[in-house]
N, C-alpha and C positions, 0 to 999 in steps of 0.2 A: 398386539401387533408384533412385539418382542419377545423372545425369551429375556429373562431376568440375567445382569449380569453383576457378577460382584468385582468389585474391587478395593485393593490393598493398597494405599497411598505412602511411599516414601520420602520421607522429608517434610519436619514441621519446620524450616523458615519460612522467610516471607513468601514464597512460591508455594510451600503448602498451605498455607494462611491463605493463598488469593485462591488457589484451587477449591479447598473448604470452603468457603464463602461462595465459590462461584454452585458449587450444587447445594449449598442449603437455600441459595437465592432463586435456582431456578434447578427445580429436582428435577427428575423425572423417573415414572412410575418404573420402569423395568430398569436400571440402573440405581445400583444402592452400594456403598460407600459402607464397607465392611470395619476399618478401622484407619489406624496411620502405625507407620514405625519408623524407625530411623537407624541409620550406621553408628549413630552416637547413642549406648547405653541413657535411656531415659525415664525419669520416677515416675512422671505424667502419669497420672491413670485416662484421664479424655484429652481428647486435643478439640476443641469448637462444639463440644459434643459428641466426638466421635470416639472409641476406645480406639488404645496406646498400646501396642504390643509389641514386648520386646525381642529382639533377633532370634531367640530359643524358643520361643513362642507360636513363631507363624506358618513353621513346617507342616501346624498342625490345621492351620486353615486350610480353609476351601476359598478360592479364589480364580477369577479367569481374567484381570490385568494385575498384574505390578505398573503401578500410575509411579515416574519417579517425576518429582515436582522439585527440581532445581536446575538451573542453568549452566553451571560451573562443569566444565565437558572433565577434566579430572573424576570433579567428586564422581559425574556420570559415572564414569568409564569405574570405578571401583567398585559401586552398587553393584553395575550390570556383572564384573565378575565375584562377588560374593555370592551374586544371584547362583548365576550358574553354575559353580560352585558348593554352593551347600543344598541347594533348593530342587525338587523334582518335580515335572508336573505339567501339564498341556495348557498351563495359565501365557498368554500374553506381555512382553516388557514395552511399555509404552510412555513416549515422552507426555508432560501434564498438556500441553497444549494441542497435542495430537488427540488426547481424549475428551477435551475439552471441543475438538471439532470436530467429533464421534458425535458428541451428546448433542452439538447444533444441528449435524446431519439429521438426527431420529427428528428432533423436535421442530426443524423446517419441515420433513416429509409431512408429518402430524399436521403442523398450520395451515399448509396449503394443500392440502390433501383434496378440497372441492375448490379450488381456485380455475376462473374462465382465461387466465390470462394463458396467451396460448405461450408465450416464453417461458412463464414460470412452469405454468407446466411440463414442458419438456426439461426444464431443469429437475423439477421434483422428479421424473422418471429417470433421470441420470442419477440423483444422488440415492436412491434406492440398489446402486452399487457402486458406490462414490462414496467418499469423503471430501465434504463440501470446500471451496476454496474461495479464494476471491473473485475468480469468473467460472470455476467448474469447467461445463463443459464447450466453456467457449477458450479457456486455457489455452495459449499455446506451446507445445511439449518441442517446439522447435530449441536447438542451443547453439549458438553459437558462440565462438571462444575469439578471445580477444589478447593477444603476450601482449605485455606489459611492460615497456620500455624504459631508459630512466634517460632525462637528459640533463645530459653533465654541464652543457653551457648554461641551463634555468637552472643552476640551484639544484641539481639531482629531481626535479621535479619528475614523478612519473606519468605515462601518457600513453594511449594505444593512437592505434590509425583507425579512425573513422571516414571512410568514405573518400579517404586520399587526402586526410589533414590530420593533423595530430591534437588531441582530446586529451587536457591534462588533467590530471586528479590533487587532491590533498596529498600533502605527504603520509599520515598516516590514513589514507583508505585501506579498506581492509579488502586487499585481493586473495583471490583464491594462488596457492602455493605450492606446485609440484616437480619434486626432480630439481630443484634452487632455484625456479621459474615462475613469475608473477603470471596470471592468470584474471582475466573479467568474462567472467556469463553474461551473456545478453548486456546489449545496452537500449538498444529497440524492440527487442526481438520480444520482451514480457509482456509488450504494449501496444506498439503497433503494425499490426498484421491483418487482412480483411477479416471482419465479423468481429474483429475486438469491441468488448465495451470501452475500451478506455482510446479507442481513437481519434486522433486529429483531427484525421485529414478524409476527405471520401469524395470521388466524382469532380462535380464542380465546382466545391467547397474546397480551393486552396489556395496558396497562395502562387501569386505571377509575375511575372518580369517586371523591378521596379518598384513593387511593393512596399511601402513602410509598413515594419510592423511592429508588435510589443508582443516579448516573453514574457510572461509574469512567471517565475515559478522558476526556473533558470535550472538548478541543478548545474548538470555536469557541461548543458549547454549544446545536446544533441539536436535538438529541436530546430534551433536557428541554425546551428553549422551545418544542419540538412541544406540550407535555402542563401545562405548567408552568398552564394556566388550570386543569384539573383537579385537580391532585394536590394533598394537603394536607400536605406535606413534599415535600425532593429534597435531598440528601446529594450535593453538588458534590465529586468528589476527582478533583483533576488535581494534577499535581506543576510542569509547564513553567509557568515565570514567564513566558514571553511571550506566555502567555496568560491569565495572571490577573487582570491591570488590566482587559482589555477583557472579562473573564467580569462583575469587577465592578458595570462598567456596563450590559451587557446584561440583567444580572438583579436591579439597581440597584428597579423597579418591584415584586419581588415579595420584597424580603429581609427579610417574614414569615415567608416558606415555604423561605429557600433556607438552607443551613449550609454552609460552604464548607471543604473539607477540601484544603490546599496540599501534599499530600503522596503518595506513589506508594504503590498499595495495594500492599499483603505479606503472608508469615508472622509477621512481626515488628515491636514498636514500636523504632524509633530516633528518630534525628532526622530522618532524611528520608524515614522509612515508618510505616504504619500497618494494625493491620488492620483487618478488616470488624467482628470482636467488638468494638473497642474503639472504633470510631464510632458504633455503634448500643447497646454497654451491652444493656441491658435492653430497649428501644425495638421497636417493631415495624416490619416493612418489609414489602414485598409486591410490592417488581418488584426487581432486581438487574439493570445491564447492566454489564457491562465488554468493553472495545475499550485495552489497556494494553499492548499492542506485548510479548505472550508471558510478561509475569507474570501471567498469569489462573490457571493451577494453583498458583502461590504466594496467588494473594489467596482462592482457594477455600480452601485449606487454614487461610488466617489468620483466615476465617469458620464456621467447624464449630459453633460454638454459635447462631451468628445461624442457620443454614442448619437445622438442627434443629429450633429453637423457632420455627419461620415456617416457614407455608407460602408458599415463596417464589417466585416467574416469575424463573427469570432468563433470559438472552438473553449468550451468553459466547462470547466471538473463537478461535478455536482453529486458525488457520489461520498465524499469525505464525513457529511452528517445529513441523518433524518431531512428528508422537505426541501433539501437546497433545490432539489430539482422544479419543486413547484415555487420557490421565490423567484432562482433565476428564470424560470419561462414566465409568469409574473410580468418582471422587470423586464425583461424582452419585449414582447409583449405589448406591454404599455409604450414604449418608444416607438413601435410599427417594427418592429424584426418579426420573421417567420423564423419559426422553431420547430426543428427536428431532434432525436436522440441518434446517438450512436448505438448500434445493434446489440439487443440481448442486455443483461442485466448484470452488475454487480451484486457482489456482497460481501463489505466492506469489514474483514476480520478484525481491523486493527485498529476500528471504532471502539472508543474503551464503553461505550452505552448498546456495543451490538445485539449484547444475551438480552438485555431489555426491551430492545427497538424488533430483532428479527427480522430484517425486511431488506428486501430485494429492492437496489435501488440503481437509475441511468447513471453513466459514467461520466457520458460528456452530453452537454446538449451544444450544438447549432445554430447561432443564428446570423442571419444575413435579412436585408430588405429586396434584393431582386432575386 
């Protein structure tokens, strides 16, 4: 299906070590893994099996990547000009995790190559000139830029304008930096846009005037401050402290309506969880989102009497590991909610079980009872 491609891995630390591992665990026939070398003079004769060759050595290979497998954008940048520098040759300089979503490109095409699904399919015929992504070719290549403010009465806390209100961040987030100017890419724009798999919101599925609702998953807190003029509650629950102070302030303006819950929704109360029945009690609610990084089937289940006694919208992540999608429709399901997907499929990189699992999976599912 391939030509055969060789490649020359740079760097035995931990990032060569995970690279190593990741193709003796899952090879593939036309990709083959020529040796490793490094900046640093090394006796090593094999590195995992693989021969060690040292800087004087490798002019003399045949090679069509230099794979460099470390993170450190320094060490990078000196590789890349040694490379260029002593090295001649129509071979490719590529980062390890760019090849690393080379090899899942060939080997999804491979998998699903007779598959009925008519999404998948159309993705298989994208990634036959693609390198595959987390939504491919439902991506949005839109950017939008966001300057980055700082305000001197919170603390130097920084902040953009969202929607006509100001969205604080951590002090140490890590913004993009140009000309001595703070910079944020997208802040909705990665996620929700029509045809996203990772969508909210769609049609009649939203929320409306007066609504009480619960964020699960909070982040920077765009979610709510989309709706926050409307609703007449919102049930804040994020558990990351380094994002609390700056939830704080951004919803600073409206802490009538906001309740803030510092804890990771569950099946259970401890100390550091909570669930859905015992933040609303009695109380009624009427949109539910959660985005919790795969305890979304724990926090449904820690809600069965909220989910019951309300007719509830929710909008729930299902894409973070293998199956959630079929527990949470499931768990829907069983309570009387109808269940939809949001459009076209993920695929979920930054699963650390993905080279194992392979699979194409919904982002958010849906449900409501009317």
């Amino acid at each position: 299906m391939f030509d055969e491609e060789k490649l020359l891995v740079w760097c035995m630390g931990d990032k060569g070590k995970f690279f190593a591992q990741k193709m003796l665990s899952y090879p593939i026939d036309n990709i083959k893994v020529i040796g490793f070398t490094d900046i640093k003079n090394t006796h090593e004769e094999t590195f995992y099996g693989y021969p060690v060759y040292k800087l004087n050595e490798i002019a003399e290979l045949l090679f069509d990547y230099i794979v460099i497998a470390c993170d450190a954008e320094d060490a990078r940048k000196e590789i890349k000009a040694w490379i260029n520098q002593k090295l001649k040759g129509s071979f490719k300089i590529v980062d390890y995790i760019e090849m690393l979503n080379i090899i899942r490109t060939k080997r999804l095409i491979y998998k699903y190559k007779e598959s009925e699904d008519a999404e998948i399919k159309e993705t298989v015929n994208w990634l036959k000139s693609h390198t595959v992504s987390v939504r491919n070719q439902r991506e949005n290549t839109k950017e939008i830029i966001y300057e980055v403010y700082s305000d001197g009465s919170k603390g130097d806390f920084p902040y953009v304008n969202f929607k006509g209100k100001r969205m604080y961040f951590p002090k140490n987030y890590n913004f993009r930096t140009e000309n001595g100017k703070r910079y944020l890419v997208n802040i909705v724009e990665n996620d929700q846009y029509d045809g996203s798999p990772h969508l909210y919101m769609h049609d009649i599925h939203r929320i409306n005037r007066n609504d009480v609702i619960v964020d699960a998953g909070v982040a920077e807190g765009n979610f709510t401050l989309s709706y926050i003029d409307i609703v007449s509650k919102a049930y804040l629950v994020e558990s990351n402290e380094s994002w609390l102070e700056a939830l704080q302030l951004t919803f600073a303006p409206y802490k009538d309506k906001v309740v803030f819950v510092p804890k990771m929704l569950s099946d259970e109360d401890t100390e550091n969880s909570i669930t859905l029945d015992t933040i609303l009690q009695n109380n009624k609610v009427d949109f539910v989102k959660m985005d919790i990084e795969g305890a979304e089937t724990s926090a449904l289940l820690g809600g069965i009497n909220v989910l019951r006694n309300n007719d509830v919208k929710l909008s729930v992540c299902s894409y973070h590991r293998k199956k959630d999608a079929e527990y949470i429709r499931f768990i829907l399901e069983s309570l009387g909610y109808k269940v939809s997907y949001a459009q076209g499929y993920m695929f979920f990189l930054y699963d650390n079980n993905i080279d194992e699992t392979l699979d194409f999976r919904h982002g958010v599912i849906y449900g409501q009872r009317n």
